[in-house]
Steps between C-alpha positions, in 0.01 A plus 500: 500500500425133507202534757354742221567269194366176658120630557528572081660199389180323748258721325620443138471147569188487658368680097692272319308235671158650475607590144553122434173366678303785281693319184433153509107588585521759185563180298144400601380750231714406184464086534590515094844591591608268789840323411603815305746664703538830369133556424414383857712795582315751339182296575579574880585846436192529283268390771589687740505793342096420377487433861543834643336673133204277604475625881550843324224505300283377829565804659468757197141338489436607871621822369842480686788508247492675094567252290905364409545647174818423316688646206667279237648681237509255193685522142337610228581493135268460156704466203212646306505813671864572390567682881777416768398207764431689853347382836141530576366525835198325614360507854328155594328379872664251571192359725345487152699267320688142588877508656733463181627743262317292204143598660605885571526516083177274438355772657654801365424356158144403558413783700692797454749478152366230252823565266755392742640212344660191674516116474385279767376099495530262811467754795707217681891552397468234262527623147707859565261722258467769775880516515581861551765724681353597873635784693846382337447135529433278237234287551131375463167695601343260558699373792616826607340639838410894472724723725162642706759762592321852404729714519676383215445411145564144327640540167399283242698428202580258184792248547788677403760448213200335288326681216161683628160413310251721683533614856597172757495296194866371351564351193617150600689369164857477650327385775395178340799447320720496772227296696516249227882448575430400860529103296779485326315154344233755388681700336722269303170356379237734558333408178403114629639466860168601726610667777513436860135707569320286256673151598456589848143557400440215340685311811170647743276298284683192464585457848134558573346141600161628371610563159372267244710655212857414629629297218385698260685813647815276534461419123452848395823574700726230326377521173787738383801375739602915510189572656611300878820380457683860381524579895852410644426525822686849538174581788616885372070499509495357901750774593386794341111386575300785704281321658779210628323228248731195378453488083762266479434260758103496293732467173686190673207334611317569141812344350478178723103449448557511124796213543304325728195474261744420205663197699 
């Protein structure tokens, strides 16, 4: 039994190994996302995936292979058409189109259903627009490598437990109010406190040696005390921060410049 289970455990090895070679080359072709870890994840699974699409596509053209057509079966709902949502299937080549979810439905809607409705900015995990539900996982389409598995669907749907607007797109209200809670400081004083996004903003420019308009944006800061000096230092904004960015460290600092200037 053990002579038979060595020779595996030596060959699953040896493909986590190449697995992990083919990885940190992938990153090669998503340089935007370096020091991200969980979109270099999907950037590795991403390029290998275009990888073998790509070598695909080589030898459909020398007439060798059909082309890898996949089904995605998407949720669709118009509120003016006063019908129950249902899923619509769509057959795509995926040698035709780029390795995320995001550009399978770019090209569905500019090539074969202009009313499918969806919301999409950055392309590069940033702002969350494309945030959608994935084969039962929540998450963005942007950053999301297509399953080039055939013989299955991908099901595409809205987030769930949020109000739906039109097909992948959710009304994001409660969204925004309970994002506006993530600062406690913000919400006690929401109508003259600024917010960690814009003070950490504002903190890019003045920390910038090459901007000439530093005291001014210091002044505009202090002119209503409320404006800086409602944060606490709570750092409820560093923890719950996406993308691992430090508002209140940029608050701190904002708050010492000003003193600074003042002594």
């Amino acid at each position: 039994m053990l002579r038979r289970t060595l020779p595996r455990l030596a060959s699953v090895k040896d493909r986590v190994a190449g697995a992990a070679k083919r990885a940190v080359k992938g990153d090669e072709h998503f340089p935007a996302l370096k020091g991200h870890p969980a979109a270099r994840v999907d950037a590795r699974e991403a390029a290998e995936k275009q990888a073998g699409l790509a070598a695909g596509e080589e030898e459909k053209k020398r007439g060798g292979k059909a082309a890898t057509v996949k089904e995605f079966q998407i949720y669709r709902w118009n509120p003016d058409a006063h019908g129950r949502p249902f899923l619509q299937s769509y057959f795509v080549d995926l040698g035709t189109c780029g390795p995320m979810v995001l550009d399978v439905l770019q090209k569905i809607k500019s090539e074969h259903d202009s009313t499918l409705a969806f919301r999409r900015s950055c392309r590069e995990g940033i702002c969350g627009s494309c945030s959608m539900n994935i084969d039962g996982v929540n998450t963005v389409a942007c950053l999301k490598p297509i399953d080039t598995d055939t013989s299955t669907a991908t099901m595409i749907t809205p987030l769930p437990h949020m109000y739906v607007v039109k097909d992948l797109v959710v009304d994001l209200t409660n969204f925004y109010q309970q994002y506006n809670t993530a600062c406690p400081s913000y919400w006690w004083n929401s109508e003259d406190f600024l917010g960690p996004a814009a003070l950490l903003h504002a903190y890019r420019w003045v920390s910038d040696s090459r901007d000439d308009y530093g005291e001014e944006r210091i002044q505009a800061l202090s002119e209503g005390w409320d404006k800086l000096y409602r944060c606490r230092m709570i750092k409820s904004c560093t923890a719950t921060c996406p993308k691992s960015l430090d508002p209140a460290t940029a608050i701190s600092a904002l708050k010492t410049m000003h003193q600074l200037r003042k002594a």
